[in-house]
C-alpha positions in Angstrom: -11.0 -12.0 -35.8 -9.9 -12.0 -31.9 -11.6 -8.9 -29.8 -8.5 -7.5 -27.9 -8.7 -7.8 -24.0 -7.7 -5.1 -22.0 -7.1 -7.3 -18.7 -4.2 -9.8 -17.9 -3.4 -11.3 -15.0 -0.7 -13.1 -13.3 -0.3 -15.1 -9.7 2.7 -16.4 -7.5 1.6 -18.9 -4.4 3.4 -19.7 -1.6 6.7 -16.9 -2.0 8.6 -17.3 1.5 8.3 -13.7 2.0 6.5 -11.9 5.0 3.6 -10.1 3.0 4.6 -6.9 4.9 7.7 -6.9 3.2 6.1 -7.9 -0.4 4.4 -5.0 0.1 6.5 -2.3 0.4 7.7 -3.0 -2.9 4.0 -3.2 -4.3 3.6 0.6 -3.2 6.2 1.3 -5.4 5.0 -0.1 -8.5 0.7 0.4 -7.8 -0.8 2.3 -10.8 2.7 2.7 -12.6 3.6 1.7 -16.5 5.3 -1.6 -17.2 8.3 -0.5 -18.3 8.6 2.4 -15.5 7.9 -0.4 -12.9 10.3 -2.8 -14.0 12.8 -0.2 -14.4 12.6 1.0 -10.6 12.5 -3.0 -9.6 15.7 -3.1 -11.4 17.4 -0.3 -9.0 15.7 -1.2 -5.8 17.5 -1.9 -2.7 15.3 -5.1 -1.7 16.6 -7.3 -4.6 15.6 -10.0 -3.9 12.0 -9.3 -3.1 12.6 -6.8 -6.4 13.7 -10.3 -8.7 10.3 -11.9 -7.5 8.2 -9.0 -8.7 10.3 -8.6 -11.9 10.0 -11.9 -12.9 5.9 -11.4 -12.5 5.8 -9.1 -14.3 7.7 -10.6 -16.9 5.0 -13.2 -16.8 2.2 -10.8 -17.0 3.3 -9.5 -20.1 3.8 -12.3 -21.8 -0.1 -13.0 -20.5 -1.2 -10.0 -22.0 0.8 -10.8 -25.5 -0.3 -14.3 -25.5 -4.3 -12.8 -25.5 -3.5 -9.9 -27.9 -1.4 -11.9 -30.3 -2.1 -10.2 -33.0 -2.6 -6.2 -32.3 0.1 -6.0 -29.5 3.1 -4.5 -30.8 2.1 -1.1 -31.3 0.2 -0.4 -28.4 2.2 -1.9 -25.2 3.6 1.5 -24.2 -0.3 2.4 -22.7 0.0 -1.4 -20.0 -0.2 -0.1 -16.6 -0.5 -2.0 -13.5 -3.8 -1.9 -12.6 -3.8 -4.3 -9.5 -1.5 -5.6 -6.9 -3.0 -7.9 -4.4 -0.5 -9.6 -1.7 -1.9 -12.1 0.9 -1.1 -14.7 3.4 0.0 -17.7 2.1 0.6 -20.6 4.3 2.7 -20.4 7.4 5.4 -22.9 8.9 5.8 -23.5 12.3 9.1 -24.3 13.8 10.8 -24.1 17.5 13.4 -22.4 18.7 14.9 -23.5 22.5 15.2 -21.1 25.0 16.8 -21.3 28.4 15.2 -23.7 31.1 14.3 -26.0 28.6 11.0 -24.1 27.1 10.6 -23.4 23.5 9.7 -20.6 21.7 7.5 -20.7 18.2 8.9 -19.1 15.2 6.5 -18.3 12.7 8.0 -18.4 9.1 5.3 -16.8 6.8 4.8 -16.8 3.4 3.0 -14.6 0.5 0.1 -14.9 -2.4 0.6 -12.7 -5.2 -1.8 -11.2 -8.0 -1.4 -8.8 -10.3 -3.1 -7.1 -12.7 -2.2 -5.3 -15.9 -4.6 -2.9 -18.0 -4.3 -0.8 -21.1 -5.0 3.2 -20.4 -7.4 4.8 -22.8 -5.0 6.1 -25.4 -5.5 10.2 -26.3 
C-alpha cells in the first residue's frame, strides 16, 4: 500500500507579469486553505493575475490527488498553502523613440511561480 505524502507542488515559468504584481496577490493567499484561497481569487479585483493563480492551484490539487489517490477524499478540507515562491523570469528588451532621435529601453519582465500545498495536522 502507497504511504500518503503530505507535500505537493506545482510551477508556472515565464508568466508575463511583473513579480511585484504576482505578488501582491500571493500575500493574499500565503498560509490560507485551498478552498478559502480560491474563493478570494475568485472575487479579486486583479483578475487576471487572480485566473493565473486559480488555475495553479487548480493544478496543485490535482498534484496532491494524483499522489494520494487512494485516501484523498476525506481528508482535503485540512490542504493549506504552505509555500508561495515568485521570481524573475526572463526579461525582454524592446525600444521605445523618444524626441531627438534617442531611444529609450523598456523592460517587459516576466514571473516564475511555485507553490506549495501541505496537509495541517488534523485535531
Amino acid at each position: 500500500m502507497k504511504e500518503e505524502t503530505n507535500i505537493a507542488s506545482a510551477s508556472l515559468n515565464g508568466v508575463r507579469t511583473s513579480p511585484r504584481k504576482m505578488r501582491l496577490i500571493a500575500n493574499l493567499i500565503r498560509n490560507k486553505e485551498i478552498f478559502q484561497a480560491l474563493d478570494l481569487l475568485t472575487y479579486s479585483k486583479k483578475r487576471r493575475i487572480s485566473f493565473i493563480f486559480k488555475t495553479l492551484l487548480l493544478s496543485l490539487l490535482s498534484n496532491w490527488k494524483k499522489k494520494n489517490y487512494q485516501s484523498y477524499s476525506e481528508k482535503i478540507e485540512f490542504l493549506y498553502i504552505k509555500e508561495i515562491r515568485i521570481n524573475q523570469g526572463r526579461t525582454l528588451k524592446r525600444l521605445r523613440p523618444v524626441p531627438q532621435g534617442r531611444g529609450h529601453r523598456i523592460r517587459k519582465r516576466s514571473s516564475n511561480i511555485i507553490v506549495f500545498l501541505e496537509k495541517k495536522k488534523e485535531t
